[in-house]
Structures are given as structure tokens and as C-alpha cells.
C-alpha positions as CSV (number, residue, x, y, z in Angstrom):
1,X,5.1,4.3,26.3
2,X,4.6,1.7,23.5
3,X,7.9,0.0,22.7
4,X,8.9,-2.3,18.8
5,X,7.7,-5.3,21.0
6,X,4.3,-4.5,21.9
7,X,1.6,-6.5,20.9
8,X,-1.1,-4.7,18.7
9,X,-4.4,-5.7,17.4
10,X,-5.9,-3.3,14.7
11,X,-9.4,-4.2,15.0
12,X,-11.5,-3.3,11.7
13,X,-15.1,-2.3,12.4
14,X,-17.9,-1.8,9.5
15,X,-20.7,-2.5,7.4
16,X,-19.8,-4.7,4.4
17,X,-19.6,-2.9,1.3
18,X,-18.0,0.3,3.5
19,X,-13.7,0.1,2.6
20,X,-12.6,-1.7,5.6
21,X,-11.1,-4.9,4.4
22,X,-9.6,-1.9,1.3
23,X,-8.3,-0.3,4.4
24,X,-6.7,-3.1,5.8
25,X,-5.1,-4.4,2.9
26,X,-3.6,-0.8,2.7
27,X,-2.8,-0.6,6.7
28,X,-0.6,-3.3,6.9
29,X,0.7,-3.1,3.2
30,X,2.0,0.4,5.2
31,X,3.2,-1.3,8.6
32,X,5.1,-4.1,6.4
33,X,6.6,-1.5,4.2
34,X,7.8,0.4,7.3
35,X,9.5,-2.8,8.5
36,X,6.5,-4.1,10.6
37,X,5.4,-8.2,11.3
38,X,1.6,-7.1,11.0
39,X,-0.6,-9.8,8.7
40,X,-4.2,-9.9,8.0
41,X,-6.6,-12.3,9.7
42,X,-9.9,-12.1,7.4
43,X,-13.1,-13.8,8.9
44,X,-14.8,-13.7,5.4
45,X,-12.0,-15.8,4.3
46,X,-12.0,-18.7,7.5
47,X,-15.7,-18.8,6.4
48,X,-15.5,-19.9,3.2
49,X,-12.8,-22.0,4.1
50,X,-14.6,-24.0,6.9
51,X,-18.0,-23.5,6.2
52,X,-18.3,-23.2,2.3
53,X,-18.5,-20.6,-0.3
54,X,-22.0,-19.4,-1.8
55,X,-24.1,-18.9,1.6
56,X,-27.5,-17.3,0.7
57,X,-28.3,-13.7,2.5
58,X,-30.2,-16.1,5.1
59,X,-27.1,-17.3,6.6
60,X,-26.3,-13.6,8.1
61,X,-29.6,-12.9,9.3
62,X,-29.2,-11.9,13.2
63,X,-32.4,-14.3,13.7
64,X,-31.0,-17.2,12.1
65,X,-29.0,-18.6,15.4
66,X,-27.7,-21.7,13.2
67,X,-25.9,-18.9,11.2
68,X,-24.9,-16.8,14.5
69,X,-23.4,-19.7,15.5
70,X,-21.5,-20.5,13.1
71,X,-19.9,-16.9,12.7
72,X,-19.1,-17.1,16.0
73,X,-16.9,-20.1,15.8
74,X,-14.9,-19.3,12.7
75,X,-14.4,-15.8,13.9
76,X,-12.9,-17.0,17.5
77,X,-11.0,-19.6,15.5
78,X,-9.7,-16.4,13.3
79,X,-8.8,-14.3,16.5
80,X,-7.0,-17.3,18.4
81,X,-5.3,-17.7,14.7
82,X,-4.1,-14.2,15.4
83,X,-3.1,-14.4,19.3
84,X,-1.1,-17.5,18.2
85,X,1.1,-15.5,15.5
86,X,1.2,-12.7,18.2
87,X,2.8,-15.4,20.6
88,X,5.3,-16.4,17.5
89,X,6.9,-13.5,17.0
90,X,4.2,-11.2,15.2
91,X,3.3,-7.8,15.5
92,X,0.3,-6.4,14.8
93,X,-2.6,-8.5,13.5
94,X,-5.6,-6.9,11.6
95,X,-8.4,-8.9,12.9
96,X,-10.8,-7.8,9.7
97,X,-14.8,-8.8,10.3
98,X,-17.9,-6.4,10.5
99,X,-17.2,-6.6,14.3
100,X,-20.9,-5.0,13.9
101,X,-22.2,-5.3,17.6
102,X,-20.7,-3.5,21.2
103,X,-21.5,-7.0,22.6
104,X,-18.7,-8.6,20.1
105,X,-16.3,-5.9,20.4
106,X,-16.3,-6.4,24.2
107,X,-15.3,-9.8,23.9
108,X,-12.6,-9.2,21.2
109,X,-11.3,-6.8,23.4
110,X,-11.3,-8.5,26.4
111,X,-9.4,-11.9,25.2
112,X,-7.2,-9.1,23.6
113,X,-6.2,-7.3,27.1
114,X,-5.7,-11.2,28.6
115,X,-3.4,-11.8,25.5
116,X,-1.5,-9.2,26.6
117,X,-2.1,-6.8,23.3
118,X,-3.2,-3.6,22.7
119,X,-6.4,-2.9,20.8
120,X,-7.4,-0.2,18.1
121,X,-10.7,-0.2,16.9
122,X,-11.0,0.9,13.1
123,X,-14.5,1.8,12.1
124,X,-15.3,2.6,8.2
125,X,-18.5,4.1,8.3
126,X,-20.2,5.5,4.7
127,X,-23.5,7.5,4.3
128,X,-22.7,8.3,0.7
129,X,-24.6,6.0,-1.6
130,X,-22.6,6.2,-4.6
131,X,-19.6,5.1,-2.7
132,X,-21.3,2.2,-1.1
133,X,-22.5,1.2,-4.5
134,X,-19.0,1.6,-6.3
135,X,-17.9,-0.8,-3.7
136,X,-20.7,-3.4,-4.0
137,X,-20.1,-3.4,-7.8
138,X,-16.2,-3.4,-7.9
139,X,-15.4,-5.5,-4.8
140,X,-18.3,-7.5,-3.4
141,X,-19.2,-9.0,-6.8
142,X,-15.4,-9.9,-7.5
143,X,-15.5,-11.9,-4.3
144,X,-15.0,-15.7,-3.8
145,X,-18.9,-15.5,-2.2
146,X,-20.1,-14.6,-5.5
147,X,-18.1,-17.1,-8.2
148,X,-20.4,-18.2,-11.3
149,X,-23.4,-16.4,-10.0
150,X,-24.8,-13.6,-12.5
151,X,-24.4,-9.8,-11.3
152,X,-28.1,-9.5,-10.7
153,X,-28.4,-12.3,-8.3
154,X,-25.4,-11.5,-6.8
155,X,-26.2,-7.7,-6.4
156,X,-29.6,-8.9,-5.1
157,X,-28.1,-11.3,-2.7
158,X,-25.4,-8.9,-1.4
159,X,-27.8,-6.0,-0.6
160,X,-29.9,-8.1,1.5
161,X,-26.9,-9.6,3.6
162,X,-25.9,-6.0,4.0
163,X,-29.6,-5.0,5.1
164,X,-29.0,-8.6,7.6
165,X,-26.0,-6.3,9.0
166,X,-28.0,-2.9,9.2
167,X,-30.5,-4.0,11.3
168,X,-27.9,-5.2,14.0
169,X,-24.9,-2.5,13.6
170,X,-24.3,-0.6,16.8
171,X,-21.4,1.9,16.0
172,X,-18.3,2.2,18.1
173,X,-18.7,4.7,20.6
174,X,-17.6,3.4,23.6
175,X,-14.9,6.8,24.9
176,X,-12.8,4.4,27.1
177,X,-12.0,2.4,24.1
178,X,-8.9,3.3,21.7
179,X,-10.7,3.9,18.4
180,X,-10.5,5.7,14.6
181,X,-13.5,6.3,12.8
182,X,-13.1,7.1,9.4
183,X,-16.0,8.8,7.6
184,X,-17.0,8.3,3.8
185,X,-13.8,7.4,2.7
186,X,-12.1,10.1,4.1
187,X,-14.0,13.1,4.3
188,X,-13.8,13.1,8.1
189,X,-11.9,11.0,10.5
190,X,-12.3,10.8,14.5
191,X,-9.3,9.4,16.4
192,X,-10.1,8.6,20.2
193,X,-7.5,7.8,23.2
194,X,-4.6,6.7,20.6
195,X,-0.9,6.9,21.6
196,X,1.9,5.5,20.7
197,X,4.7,5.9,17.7
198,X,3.3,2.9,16.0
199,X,-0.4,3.8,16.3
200,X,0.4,7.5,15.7
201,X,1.3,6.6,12.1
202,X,-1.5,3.8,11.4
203,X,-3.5,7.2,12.5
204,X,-1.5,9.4,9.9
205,X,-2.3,6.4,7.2
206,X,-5.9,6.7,7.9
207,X,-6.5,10.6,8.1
208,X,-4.3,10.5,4.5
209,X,-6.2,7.2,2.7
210,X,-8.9,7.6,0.4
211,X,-11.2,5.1,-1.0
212,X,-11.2,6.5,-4.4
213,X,-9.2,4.4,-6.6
214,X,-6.9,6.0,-9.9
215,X,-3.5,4.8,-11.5
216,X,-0.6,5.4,-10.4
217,X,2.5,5.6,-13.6
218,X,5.9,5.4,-12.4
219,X,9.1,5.5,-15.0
220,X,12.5,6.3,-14.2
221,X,14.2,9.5,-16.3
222,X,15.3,8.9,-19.8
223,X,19.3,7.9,-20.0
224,X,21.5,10.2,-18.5
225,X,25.3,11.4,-19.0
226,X,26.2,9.2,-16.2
227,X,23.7,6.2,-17.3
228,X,25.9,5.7,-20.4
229,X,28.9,6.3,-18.5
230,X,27.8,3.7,-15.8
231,X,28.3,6.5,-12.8
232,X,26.9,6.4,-10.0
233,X,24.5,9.6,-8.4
234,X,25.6,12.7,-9.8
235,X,23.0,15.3,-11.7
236,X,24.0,15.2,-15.1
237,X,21.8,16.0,-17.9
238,X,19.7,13.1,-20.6
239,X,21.7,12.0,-23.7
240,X,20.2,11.8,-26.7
241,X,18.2,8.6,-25.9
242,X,17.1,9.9,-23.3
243,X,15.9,12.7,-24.7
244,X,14.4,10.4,-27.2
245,X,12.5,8.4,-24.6
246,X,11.1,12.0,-22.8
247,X,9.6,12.5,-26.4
248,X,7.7,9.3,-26.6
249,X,6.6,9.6,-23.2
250,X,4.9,12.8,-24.1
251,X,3.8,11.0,-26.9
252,X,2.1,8.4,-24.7
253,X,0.1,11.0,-22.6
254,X,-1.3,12.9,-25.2
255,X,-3.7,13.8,-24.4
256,X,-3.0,13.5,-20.8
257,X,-5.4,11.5,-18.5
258,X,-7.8,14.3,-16.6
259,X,-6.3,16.1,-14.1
260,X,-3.3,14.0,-14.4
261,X,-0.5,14.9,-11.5
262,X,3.3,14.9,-12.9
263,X,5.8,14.4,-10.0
264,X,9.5,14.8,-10.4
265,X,12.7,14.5,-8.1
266,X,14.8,17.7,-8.1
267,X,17.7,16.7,-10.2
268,X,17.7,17.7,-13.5
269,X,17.6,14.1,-15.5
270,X,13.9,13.4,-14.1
271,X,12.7,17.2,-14.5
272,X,14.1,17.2,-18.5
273,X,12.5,14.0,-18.6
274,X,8.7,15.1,-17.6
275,X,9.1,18.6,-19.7
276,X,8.5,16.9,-23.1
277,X,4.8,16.0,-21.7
278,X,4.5,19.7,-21.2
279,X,2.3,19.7,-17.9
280,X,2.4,21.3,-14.8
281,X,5.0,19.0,-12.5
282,X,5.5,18.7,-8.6
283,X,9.7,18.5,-7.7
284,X,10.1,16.2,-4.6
285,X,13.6,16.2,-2.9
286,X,12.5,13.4,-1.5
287,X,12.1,11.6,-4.8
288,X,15.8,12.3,-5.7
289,X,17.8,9.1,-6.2
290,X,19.5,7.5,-2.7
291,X,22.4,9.3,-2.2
292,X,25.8,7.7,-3.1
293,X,28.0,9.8,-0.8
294,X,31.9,9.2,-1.0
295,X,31.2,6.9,-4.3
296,X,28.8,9.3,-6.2
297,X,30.2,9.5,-9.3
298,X,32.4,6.5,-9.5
299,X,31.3,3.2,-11.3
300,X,30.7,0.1,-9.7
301,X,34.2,-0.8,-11.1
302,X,35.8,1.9,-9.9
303,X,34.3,1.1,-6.2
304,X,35.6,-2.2,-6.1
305,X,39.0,-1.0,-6.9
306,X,39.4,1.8,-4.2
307,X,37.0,0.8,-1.4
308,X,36.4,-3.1,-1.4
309,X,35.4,-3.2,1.6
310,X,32.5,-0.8,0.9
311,X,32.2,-2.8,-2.1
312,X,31.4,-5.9,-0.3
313,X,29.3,-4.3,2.6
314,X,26.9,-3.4,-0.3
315,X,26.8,-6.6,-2.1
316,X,26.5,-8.5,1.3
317,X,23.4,-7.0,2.2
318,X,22.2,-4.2,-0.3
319,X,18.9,-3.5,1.8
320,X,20.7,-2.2,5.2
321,X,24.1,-0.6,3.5
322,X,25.1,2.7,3.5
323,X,26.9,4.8,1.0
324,X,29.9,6.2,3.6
325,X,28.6,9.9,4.4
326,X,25.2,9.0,1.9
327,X,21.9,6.3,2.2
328,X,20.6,3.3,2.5
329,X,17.6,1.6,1.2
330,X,16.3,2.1,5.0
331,X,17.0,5.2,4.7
332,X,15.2,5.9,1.7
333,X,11.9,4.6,3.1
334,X,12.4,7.2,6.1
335,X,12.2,10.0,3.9
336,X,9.6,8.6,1.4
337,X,7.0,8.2,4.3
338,X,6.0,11.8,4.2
339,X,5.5,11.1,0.5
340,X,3.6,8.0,0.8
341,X,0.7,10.0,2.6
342,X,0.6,12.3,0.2
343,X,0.2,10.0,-2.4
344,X,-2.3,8.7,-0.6
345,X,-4.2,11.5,-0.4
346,X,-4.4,11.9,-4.2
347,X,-7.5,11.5,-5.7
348,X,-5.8,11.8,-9.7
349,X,-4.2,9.8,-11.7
350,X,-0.5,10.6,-10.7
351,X,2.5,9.7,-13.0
352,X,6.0,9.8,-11.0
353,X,9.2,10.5,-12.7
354,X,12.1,8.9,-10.4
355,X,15.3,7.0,-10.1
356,X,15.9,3.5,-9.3
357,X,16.7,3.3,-6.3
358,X,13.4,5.0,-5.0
359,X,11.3,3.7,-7.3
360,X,12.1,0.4,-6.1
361,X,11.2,1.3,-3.0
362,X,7.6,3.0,-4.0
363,X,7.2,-0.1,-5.9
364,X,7.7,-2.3,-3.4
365,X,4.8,-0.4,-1.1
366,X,2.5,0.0,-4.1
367,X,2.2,-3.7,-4.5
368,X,2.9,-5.1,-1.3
369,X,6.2,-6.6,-2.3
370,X,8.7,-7.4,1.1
371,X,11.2,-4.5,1.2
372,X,13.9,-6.9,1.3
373,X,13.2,-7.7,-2.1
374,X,13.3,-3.8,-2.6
375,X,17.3,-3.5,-3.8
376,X,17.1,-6.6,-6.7
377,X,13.6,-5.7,-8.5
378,X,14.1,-4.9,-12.4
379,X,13.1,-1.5,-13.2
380,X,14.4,-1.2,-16.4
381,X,14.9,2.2,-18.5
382,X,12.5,3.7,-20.3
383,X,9.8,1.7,-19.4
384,X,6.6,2.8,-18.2
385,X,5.0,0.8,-15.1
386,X,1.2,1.2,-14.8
387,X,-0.4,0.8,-11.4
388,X,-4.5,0.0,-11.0
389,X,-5.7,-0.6,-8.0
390,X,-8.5,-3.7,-7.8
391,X,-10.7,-5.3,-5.2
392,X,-7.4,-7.4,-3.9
393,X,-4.5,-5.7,-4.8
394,X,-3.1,-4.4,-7.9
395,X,-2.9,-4.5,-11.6
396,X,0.4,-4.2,-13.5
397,X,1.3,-3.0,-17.2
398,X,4.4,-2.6,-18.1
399,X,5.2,-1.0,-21.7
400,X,8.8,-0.1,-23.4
401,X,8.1,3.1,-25.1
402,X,10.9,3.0,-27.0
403,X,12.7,0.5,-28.9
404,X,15.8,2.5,-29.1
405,X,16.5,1.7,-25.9
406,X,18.1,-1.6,-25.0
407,X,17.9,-3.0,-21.4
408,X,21.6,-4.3,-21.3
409,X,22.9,-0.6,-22.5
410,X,20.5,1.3,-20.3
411,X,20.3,-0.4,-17.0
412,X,23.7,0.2,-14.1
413,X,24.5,-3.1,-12.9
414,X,22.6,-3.2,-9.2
């Protein structure tokens, strides 16, 4: 039985240009978000670092043993890198290289099992083309590897260091090893010998991610009742600005993006909100705002004057409190994990219509941010937060659709 203080080494395996760096960025993004130590240990980057940036194709030729050699050493300096945070406290480490031969992946796995951690192989393997190339072009190209050389010679240079790598690759298919192949970005995944809590959900991550990358909106509802009242929880309907800001954000989406996917919460501020755009919508109950138990409805001021002690839990540590008989921010996360994977699964550009307490948290998983930082991030009213994935993490608009709207008069004091 795997217990929180197991040792784990996630173990990516792939030809370049196939997602699995992508998929590693968005594995332990996941673990962190779920409360996890887990950081990445990236052989592409110790090589640049120790050896220099701009090596020609040459350099990864499997007959060019100067090369071999040097591989070798900054990827062994990369794994004992990760057995030494592992020994610090760490843990899981995502040990991300091709990995590309069984002879390798028996010695990784071997200094693993004398470390004392557990190993999970996770292979990206593609046969479609235009995936491989959309990864070539959006990634590869933006890498360090590539800075100041022109996209032809790059794109030249990169297909024969991948052609290096194709020669050599042996696929993981050893049955005694732990191991998840995912296929073309999705369209099939194989999961061998994996048990565990932990590695049960890395699993669920995998068999949910796509490689497909689209935009992700999120806005909270347009003022409520209770926003101008400064109440806490409750389900009252939008005020007139509010109403006004579900106009403009109609406004902003016509037309709408294709196949653009409207999610909501269940309570009726975010649902007014998204009807102005006049699209199909999705009502999560697990989007509704964290609930405020014994205090919903009260102000902030109101708390403090007939529960200061709850008053003080909650401004003592806002991440781990709980509303008497309602949530915490922990708690939250629990119930937007099922979410998460759906999300994942999306391949459309999804605008999300929430509340600020669970925004927060989505935000926080969306662009790797710590989830302590989760309860004091400014998401203001009426503004809409876009989301684009890149090669290395994430770009971020934010727009105020509405000047009506003033942050100080719009936002409950956190």
C-alpha cells in the first residue's frame, strides 16, 4: 500500500517533438495543485547549462560517443539532482529526458529501486504527423536550443536530431515494469502494473490530458444583491451592473469563438450572467462558490462581531479554514478535481462563469501558481481572464469589460 511518504519517480519516456516534457509540466502542475512536493528535473535543461546551448544535430547522433558521453553525464547529474531532493523532503520528481533506450531505462530504474523510490514509466508516443509537426513548430523552435537561428535552419536542424533519436528508440515494453503509454495525444492510453492513490490519479491525469492546446476564459458573475450588500454566499440575483457587465460580456463573444463551451455554477448570479451571451451552457455544482456555512449571508463585519473567534481562524490562515458546518479552500480543490479532468479533456475553447473563491482556485492550477497563494489572488469583478497555453506555460490577458464597474465597489473584502 503506497502511503503520503513514498518516494516516487515519474519517469517521462519519448521521442522529442512527441508532448512529454507538455505532459510533465501538466503532471506535476496537477500533483502541486493537489498538495504534492513533486518538481521537474529536465535533462534538456542541465545540458544547456553544462554543456552550452546551440549543439548541431551531430551531437545526438548514437555514433558520436563524444556526444553519448556527454548525455550520459548531465543526465546522471540530473537523476542524482533528483534522488537528493527525494532525500530532502521531496516527493515525486519527474525525471524528463527521451529515456529512448531499455538499456537506459534499466539503469534509471535500478539506482531508483536502491534510492528507495518507486518508478513509473511515462511514454508519449505519436504516429500522427500533423501533431508531431504542430509540436516541432510551436515548441521546439521556441526553445533555448534554437535562440537567434532562423526557422528553416532550425526546423532542419531539429528533424535530423529527431531522426538521431529514431534510429535508437526502443519503446517501453518491458511487462514487469510499472508503466503508461499514452498514444497520439490521447487517443489511446495503456496503463501497466500501476497502484497506488497517488499513481492512480497521475493515471486519471493522463487518460484525461490532451495535447491539443485552446483558451481557457474565466470571469466571475456580474454584481450580485449580496455583492453590493457585501454578504457573504447566498444565491441572490445580479443588480443592475451586473446585469450591465452580462451584456458586455455577450458583447465581447459575438460572435462566439467556434464551438465555444459556456460553463456555469448552479446558483443563479453566474447562470444570469452567461444568458446574455445566448449559448448553450454546462451548470457545475461543483463550480458553485465555497460554501459559507453558519456565516452565509453575514458580512465580514457582521462575522467579527458575533463569531471572533471564527473571524480570526479565517484571517490566521485562509487556505486551511473552515466555514463552521461549510468549506475550505482544501476543500474546494477536493471537489474541483473531478472538474479538472474534465477540463482537461476539452478540446474547445471553454469560457467558465464562477465565483471567487473557486476561481481562485482553478486559477491557481491553470498557471501553476502555489495553492497557498490560492485565498489572496485579485480576481476582480467583471473582468475577463484569458488563458493560452504556450510551449512553457501560459499566457495571460486580462480585460475590464466595463467601465461601470469600479474595483473598490465591486470586490468583498477577502
Amino acid at each position: 500500500m503506497q502511503h503520503r511518504e513514498a518516494k516516487i519517480v515519474l519517469v517521462m519516456v519519448g521521442l522529442p517533438a512527441r508532448g512529454k516534457s507538455f505532459l510533465a509540466r501538466k503532471l506535476a502542475r496537477y500533483l502541486r495543485w493537489l498538495g504534492q512536493d513533486a518538481r521537474i528535473f529536465n535533462v534538456g535543461s542541465y545540458r544547456r547549462e553544462r554543456i552550452g546551448q546551440h549543439k548541431p544535430a551531430s551531437f545526438f547522433d548514437p555514433q558520436n560517443p563524444d556526444g553519448n558521453r556527454a548525455r550520459q553525464r548531465v543526465a546522471l547529474e540530473a537523476l542524482e539532482d533528483a534522488f537528493s531532493w527525494l532525500r530532502g523532503g521531496g516527493q515525486v520528481a519527474l525525471y524528463d529526458a527521451t529515456n529512448s533506450t531499455r538499456a537506459r531505462r534499466r539503469v534509471i530504474a535500478e539506482l531508483c529501486h536502491r534510492e528507495g523510490a518507486e518508478v513509473l514509466f511515462v511514454e508519449s508516443l505519436c504516429f500522427d504527423r500533423t501533431i508531431v509537426e504542430t509540436n516541432v513548430r510551436e515548441t521546439k523552435l521556441m526553445s533555448p536550443d534554437y535562440v537567434g537561428v532562423s526557422t528553416e535552419e532550425a526546423l532542419r536542424d531539429f528533424r535530423e536530431r529527431i531522426a538521431h533519436y529514431e534510429r535508437a528508440y526502443e519503446p517501453v515494453d518491458d511487462s514487469e515494469q510499472s508503466f503508461v503509454k499514452v498514444i497520439d495525444g490521447g487517443r489511446q492510453v495503456v496503463v501497466n502494473r500501476v497502484d497506488g492513490p497517488l499513481l492512480a490519479r497521475v493515471v486519471a491525469l493522463l487518460l484525461n490530458s490532451r495535447l491539443t492546446r485552446h483558451t481557457i476564459w474565466l470571469t466571475r458573475h456580474g454584481e450580485s444583491i449580496y455583492n453590493k450588500e457585501r454578504r457573504l454566499g447566498g444565491d441572490s440575483p445580479l443588480s443592475p451592473r451586473g446585469e450591465a457587465f452580462a451584456t458586455a460580456l455577450g458583447a465581447h463573444f459575438t460572435p462566439p469563438p467556434p464551438g465555444l463551451a459556456v460553463w456555469t455554477s448552479t446558483l443563479q448570479r453566474t447562470v444570469q450572467t452567461a444568458d446574455a451571451l445566448g449559448l448553450p451552457t454546462t451548470a457545475w455544482r461543483q463550480l458553485d462558490e465555497i460554501d459559507a456555512g453558519v456565516c452565509d449571508g453575514l458580512t465580514y463585519d457582521e462575522m467579527a462581531r458575533r463569531m471572533p473567534d471564527v473571524y480570526a481562524a479565517r484571517k490566521a490562515d485562509k487556505l486551511r479554514f473552515r466555514f463552521p458546518q461549510g468549506e475550505s479552500y482544501l476543500d474546494v480543490i477536493h471537489r474541483l478535481e473531478p472538474l479538472i479532468l474534465e477540463l482537461e479533456r476539452q478540446t474547445a475553447p471553454t469560457l467558465i462563469v464562477g465565483h471567487q473563491a473557486v476561481l481562485r482556485t482553478l486559477y491557481a492550477y491553470l498557471v501553476g501558481d502555489p495553492i497557498e497563494n490560492c485565498p489572496h489572488m485579485t480576481l476582480p469583478l467583471h473582468t475577463l481572464i484569458e488563458l493560452t497555453p504556450n510551449a512553457y506555460g501560459c499566457d495571460e490577458k486580462r480585460t475590464l469589460l466595463t467601465r461601470a464597474v469600479e474595483e473598490r465597489h465591486s470586490i468583498i473584502p477577502s
